[in-house]
C-alpha positions in Angstrom: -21.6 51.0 85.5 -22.4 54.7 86.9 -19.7 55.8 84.1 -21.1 53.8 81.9 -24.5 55.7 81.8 -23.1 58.9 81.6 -21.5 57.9 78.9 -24.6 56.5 76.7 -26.7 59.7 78.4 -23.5 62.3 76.6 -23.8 60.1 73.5 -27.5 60.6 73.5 -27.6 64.4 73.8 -24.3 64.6 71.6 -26.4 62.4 69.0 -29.2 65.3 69.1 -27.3 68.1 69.2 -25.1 67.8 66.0 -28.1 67.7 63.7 -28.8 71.1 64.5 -25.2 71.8 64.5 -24.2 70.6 61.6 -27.0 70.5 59.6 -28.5 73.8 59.9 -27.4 76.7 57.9 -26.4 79.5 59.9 -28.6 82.8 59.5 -25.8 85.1 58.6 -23.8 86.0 56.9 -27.0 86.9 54.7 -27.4 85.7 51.1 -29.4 86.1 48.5 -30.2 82.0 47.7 -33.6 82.7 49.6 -35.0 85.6 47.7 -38.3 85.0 45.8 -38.3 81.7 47.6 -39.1 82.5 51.6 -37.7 86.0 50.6 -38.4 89.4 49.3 -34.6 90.9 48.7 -33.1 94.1 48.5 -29.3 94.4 48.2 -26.9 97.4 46.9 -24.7 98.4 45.3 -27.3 97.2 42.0 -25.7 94.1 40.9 -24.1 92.4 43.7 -24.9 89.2 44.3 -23.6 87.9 47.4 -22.3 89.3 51.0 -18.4 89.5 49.5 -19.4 91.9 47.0 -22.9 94.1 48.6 -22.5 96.8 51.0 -25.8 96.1 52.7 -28.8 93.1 51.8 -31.8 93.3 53.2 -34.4 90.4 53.2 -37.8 90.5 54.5 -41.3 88.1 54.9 -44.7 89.5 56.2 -46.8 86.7 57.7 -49.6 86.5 60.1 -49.0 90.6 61.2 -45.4 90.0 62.2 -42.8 91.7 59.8 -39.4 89.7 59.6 -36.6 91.8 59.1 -32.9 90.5 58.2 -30.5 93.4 57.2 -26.2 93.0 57.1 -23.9 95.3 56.1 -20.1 96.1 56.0 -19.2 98.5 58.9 -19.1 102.2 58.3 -15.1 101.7 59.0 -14.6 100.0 55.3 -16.0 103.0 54.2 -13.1 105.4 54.7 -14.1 106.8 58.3 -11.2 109.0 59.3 -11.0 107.4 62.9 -11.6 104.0 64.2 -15.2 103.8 64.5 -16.8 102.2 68.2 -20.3 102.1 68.1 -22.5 102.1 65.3 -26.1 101.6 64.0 -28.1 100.6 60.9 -31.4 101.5 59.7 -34.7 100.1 57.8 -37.5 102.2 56.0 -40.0 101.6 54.3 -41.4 105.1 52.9 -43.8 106.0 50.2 -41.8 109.8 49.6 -37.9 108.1 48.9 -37.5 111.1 51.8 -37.9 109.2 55.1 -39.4 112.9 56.5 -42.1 111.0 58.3 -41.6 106.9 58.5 -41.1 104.8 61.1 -37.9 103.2 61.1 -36.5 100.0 62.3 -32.8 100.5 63.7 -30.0 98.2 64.8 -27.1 99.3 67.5 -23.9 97.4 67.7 -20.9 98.1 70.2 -22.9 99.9 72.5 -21.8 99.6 76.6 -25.3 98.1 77.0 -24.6 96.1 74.1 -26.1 95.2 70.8 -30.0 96.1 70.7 -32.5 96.8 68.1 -35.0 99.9 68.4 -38.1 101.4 66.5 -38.3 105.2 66.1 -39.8 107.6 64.1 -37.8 110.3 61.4 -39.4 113.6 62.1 -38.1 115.3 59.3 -34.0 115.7 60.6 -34.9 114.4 64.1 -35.2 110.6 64.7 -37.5 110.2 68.0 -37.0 106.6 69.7 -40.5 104.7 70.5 -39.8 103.2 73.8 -43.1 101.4 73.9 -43.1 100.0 70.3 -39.3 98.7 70.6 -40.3 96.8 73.8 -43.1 95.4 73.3 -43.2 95.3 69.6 -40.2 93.3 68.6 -39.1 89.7 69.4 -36.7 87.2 68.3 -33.9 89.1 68.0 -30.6 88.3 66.2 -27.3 89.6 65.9 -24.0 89.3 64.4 -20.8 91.2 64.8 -17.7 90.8 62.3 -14.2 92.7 61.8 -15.9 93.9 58.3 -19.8 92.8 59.0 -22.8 93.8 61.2 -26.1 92.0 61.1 -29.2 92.0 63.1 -32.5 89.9 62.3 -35.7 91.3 64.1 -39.4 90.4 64.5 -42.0 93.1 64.6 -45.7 92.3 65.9 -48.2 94.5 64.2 -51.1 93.0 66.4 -49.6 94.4 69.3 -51.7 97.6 70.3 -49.6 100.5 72.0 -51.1 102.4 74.6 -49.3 105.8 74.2 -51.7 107.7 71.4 -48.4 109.7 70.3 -46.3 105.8 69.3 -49.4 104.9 67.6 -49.5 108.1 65.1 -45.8 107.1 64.4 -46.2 103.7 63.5 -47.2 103.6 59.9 -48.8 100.7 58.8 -47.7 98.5 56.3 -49.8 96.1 53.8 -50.2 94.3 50.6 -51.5 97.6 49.1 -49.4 100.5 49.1 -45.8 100.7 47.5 -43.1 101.4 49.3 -39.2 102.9 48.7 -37.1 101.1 50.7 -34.1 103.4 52.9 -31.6 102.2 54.4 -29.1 104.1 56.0 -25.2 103.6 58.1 -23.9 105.8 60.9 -21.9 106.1 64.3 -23.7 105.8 67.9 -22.5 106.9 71.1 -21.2 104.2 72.8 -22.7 105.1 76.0 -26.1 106.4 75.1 -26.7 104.6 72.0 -27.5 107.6 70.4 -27.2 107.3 66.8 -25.5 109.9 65.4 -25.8 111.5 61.7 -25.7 109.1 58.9 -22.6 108.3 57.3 -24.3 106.6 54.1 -27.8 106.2 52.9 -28.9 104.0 50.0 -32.4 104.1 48.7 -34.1 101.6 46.2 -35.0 102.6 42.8 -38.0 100.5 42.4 -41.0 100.3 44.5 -41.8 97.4 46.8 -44.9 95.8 48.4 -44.7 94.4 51.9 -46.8 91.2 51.2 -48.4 88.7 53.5 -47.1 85.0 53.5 -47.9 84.1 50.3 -45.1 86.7 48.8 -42.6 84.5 47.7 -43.8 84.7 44.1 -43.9 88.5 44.5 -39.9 88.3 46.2 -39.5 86.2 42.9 -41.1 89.2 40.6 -39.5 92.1 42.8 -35.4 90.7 42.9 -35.6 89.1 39.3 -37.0 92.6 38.4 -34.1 94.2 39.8 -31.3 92.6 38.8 -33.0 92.3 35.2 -33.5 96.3 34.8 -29.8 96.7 36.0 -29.0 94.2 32.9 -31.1 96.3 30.2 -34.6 94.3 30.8 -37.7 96.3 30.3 -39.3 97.0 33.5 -42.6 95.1 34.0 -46.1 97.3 34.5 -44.7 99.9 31.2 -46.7 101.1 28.6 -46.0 101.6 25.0 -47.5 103.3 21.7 -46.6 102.9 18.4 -43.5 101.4 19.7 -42.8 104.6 21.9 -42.9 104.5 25.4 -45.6 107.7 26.7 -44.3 110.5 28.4 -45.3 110.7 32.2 -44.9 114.3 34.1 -45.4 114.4 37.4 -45.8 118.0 39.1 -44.3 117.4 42.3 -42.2 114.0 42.1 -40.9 111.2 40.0 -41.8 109.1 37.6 -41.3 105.7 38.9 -42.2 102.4 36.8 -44.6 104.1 35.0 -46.2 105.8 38.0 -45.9 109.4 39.6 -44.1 108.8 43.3 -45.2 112.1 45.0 -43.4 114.1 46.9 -44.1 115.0 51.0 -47.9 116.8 51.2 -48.8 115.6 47.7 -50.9 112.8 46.0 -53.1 112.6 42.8 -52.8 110.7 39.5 -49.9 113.4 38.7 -49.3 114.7 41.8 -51.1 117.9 41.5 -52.8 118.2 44.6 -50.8 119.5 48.0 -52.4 118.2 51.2 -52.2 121.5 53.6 -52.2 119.9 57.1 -51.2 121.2 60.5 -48.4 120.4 62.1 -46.0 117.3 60.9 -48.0 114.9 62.8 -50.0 112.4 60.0 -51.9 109.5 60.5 -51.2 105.9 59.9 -52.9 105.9 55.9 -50.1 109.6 56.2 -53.4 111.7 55.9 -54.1 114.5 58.1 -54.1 114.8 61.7 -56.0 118.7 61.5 -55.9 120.6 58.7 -54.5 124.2 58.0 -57.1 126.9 59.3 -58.2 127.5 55.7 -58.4 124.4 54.4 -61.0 121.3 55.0 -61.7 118.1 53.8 -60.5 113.9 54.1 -56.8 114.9 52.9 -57.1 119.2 54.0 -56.9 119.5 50.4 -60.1 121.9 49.6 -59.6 125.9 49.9 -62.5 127.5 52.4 -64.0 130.1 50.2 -65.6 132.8 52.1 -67.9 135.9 50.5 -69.8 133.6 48.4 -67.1 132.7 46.7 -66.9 129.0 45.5 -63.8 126.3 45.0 -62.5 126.2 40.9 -63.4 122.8 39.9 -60.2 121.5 38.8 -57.3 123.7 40.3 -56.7 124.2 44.1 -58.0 128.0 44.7 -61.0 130.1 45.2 -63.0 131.7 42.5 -64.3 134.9 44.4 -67.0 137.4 43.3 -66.0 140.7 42.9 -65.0 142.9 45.0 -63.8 140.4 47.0 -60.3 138.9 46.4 -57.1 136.8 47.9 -56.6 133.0 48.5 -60.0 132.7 50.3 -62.1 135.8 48.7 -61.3 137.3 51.7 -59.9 140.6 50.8 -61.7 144.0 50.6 -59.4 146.4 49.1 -61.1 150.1 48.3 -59.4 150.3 45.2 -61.2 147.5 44.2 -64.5 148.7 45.2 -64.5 151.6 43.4 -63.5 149.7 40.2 -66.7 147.3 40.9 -68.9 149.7 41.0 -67.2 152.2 37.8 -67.2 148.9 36.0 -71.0 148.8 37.1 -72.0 152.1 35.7 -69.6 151.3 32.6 -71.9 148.8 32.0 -75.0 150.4 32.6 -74.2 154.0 30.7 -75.3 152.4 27.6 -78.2 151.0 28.6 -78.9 154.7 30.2 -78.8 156.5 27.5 -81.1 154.1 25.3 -83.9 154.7 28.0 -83.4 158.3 28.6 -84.1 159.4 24.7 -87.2 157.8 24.1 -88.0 159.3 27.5 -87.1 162.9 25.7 -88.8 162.6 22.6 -91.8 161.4 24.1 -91.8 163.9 26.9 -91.2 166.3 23.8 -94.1 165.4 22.1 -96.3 165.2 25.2 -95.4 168.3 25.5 -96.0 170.1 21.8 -99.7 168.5 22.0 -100.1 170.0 25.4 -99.5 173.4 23.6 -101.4 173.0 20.4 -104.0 171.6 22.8 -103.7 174.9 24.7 -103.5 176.9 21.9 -106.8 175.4 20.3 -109.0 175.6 23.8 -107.7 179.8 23.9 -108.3 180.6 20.4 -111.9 178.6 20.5 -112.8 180.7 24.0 -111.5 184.2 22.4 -113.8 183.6 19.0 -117.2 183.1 21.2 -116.6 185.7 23.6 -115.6 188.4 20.7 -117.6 186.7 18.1 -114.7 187.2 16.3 -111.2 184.9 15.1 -107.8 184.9 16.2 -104.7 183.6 14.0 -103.2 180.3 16.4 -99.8 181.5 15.7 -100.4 184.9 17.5 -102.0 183.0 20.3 -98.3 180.9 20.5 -96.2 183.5 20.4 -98.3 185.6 23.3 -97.8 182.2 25.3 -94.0 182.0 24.2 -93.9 185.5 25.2 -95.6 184.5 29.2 -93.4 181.6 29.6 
C-alpha cells in the first residue's frame, strides 16, 4: 500500500506541475504579440516583425517604480566577427541626446567564467563606469537565455530603492511619464574573465521618441509600435503640423528635428535649441541640469553670462552687452586702445557743442568790451572839458588810448 501512496502523491504533484509546463508560454524567444497590449516595443532592423527576422527587440512596462526590461538579440558572431566570439554583452538606454554621452545604462553579460549577470552603469562620454551599488541592490528577477544564434536577458529595476553612495545616485537618471526618450541599444565582446565589456561591435538607435509610462501604458505601447511600423510603411507621423497643405519648416540650431520637435544636442535645450547650458565638469543631475556651473556663468541651467563693469545680459541672445570701454565675453576687458577711442569719441562729440558756446561767449565778451571803451572814452572827454573848460573830439581820446594799450 506504501507504493501505492507514492504513486497517487507523484500523480498529484505531476497533475500540478504540467499546467505550468505546458500551459505557460515560455518568456523567450521574445515576440512582438505583446506590444501595445502588456508591452511598449522596440525592434530593429524597421520592419521586422518577429525574432527569425529582428536583430534585437526590446520590450518594456513601468509599473509601481519598477522598470521591466526584456531585450534579445542575435549574437555578435552572425554578424561577421572575424573570430569565434566567447563572451559577450548587450546594452539598454534610454537617452534624451540619441548620444548616450551621459545615461545610465542597463547591460547584460553572457559567457562570462562567473556566468551570465546583468549590471547598471553609467556612459561617461567613451567610458562606461559599472554602479556596483545600483546593479545589487537595484535589480531583481532576473532572466536569461543563451542560444547558438540568440541571447536574452529580462531584468527588473526598482526605482524606490535609495542608494547610499551620492556619486551612483548623480548617475542614475530618472525616468517618467514626462520626458521623451531615444532608445540605444548597443552589441559587443566581454572578457570572459573580467566581464569587462569591451567596444561595441554594433549600435542601433530608435528614430522616434519614446515615453517610459506607468502601468497604464499599454494604450501608449499600442500608439508607439503601431506608429512605428506605420511610418516605415508611408503613414504620417502622429503630433505633425500642416499649412495650406505644406508641412512648416522646423530648424533646430543645435540638433534634430524629430516628430515635429527640436531633439537637442548635449549642453543644449530651448524651443530651438538655442541656448548652451555651460556647466562644470560632466557630472549632471538627475533632471541632466547642472551640478556647478562654469566660473562665468549662473543660473537654474548655468545658462546666464556674469556681466561685470556695469555691463548687463542681451535680452534674447547669450552674451554681455558692455559699456564702453569695457569689452570681452564678460565686459571684462580694458584695452588702452580702447580708452583712448572712448574718450576721442567723447570730445568728437562734444567739439560741436564747444564751439556753439564759445562764440556767443566772444561776441558778447566783444561787446562788453567796446561799451567798456566808449564808456571810458565818454567819462575822459567829460573830465578834460570841465577841467579846461574846453572840448575834446572822442576819436582823439581813442586813439591816445589805442596808442597806451
Amino acid at each position: 500500500m506504501a507504493w501505492a501512496f507514492r504513486a497517487l502523491f507523484f500523480l498529484f504533484i505531476f497533475l500540478l506541475a504540467v499546467p505550468s509546463f505546458a500551459f505557460t508560454k515560455a518568456l523567450f524567444p521574445l515576440e512582438l504579440d505583446v506590444c501595445g497590449k502588456s508591452r511598449a516595443c522596440w525592434s530593429t532592423p524597421p520592419g521586422c516583425d518577429s525574432a527569425a527576422n529582428c536583430q534585437a527587440i526590446v520590450r518594456w512596462r513601468y509599473e509601481k517604480n519598477k522598470l521591466r526590461v526584456e531585450m534579445q538579440a542575435k549574437g555578435i558572431g552572425s554578424l561577421g566577427a572575424a573570430a569565434p566570439v566567447g563572451a559577450q554583452w548587450m546594452a539598454l538606454g534610454f537617452s534624451d541626446d540619441a548620444h548616450m554621452g551621459n545615461d545610465t545604462v542597463f547591460s547584460c553579460l553572457f559567457g562570462t567564467e562567473g556566468g551570465n549577470r546583468a549590471e547598471i552603469s553609467y556612459n561617461q562620454w567613451t567610458d562606461n563606469i559599472p554602479l556596483v551599488e545600483a546593479s545589487k541592490q537595484m535589480i531583481s528577477e532576473k532572466k536569461f537565455s543563451t542560444g547558438k544564434e540568440t541571447n536574452g536577458c529580462a531584468i527588473s529595476i526598482n526605482y524606490a530603492y535609495k542608494l547610499t553612495s551620492k556619486d551612483e545616485q548623480k548617475m542614475i537618471l530618472r525616468l517618467n511619464g514626462k520626458d521623451w526618450w531615444h532608445i540605444l541599444f548597443a552589441q559587443g565582446p566581454a572578457a570572459r574573465n573580467t566581464g569587462q565589456k569591451d567596444f561595441h561591435t554594433t549600435v542601433h538607435k530608435s528614430e522616434q521618441l519614446v515615453r517610459i509610462f506607468n502601468s497604464k501604458s499599454a494604450e501608449f505601447g499600442r500608439r508607439m509600435y503601431a506608429f512605428q511600423r506605420d511610418e516605415k510603411n508611408g503613414g504620417r507621423s502622429w503630433g505633425s503640423s500642416r499649412s495650406n497643405g505644406k508641412q512648416q519648416q522646423i530648424i533646430c540650431i543645435n540638433g534634430k528635428t524629430v516628430l515635429r520637435k527640436c531633439v537637442c544636442k548635449l549642453d543644449y535645450f530651448g524651443e530651438y535649441c538655442e541656448r548652451k547650458m555651460f556647466c562644470k565638469g560632466f557630472e549632471r543631475e538627475n533632471n541632466s541640469s547642472c551640478v556647478e556651473c562654469n566660473e562665468n556663468y549662473f543660473g537654474a541651467l548655468c545658462d546666464r553670462p556674469k556681466c561685470r563693469n556695469g555691463g548687463e545680459e542681451h535680452a534674447e541672445e547669450q552674451r554681455c552687452q558692455c559699456p564702453q570701454p569695457y569689452s570681452g565675453d564678460f565686459c571684462e576687458t580694458l584695452k588702452v586702445e580702447d580708452v583712448y577711442r572712448f574718450y576721442n569719441t567723447k570730445a568728437a562729440l562734444v567739439g560741436p557743442l564747444g564751439i556753439l558756446t564759445v562764440i556767443p561767449m566772444l561776441f558778447c565778451f566783444y561787446m562788453c568790451e567796446k561799451k567798456a571803451r566808449i564808456r571810458q572814452v565818454n567819462r575822459i572827454q567829460k573830465s578834460w572839458s570841465e577841467q579846461r573848460k574846453a572840448s575834446i573830439e572822442s576819436a582823439h581820446i581813442a586813439s591816445l588810448l589805442a596808442e597806451k594799450a
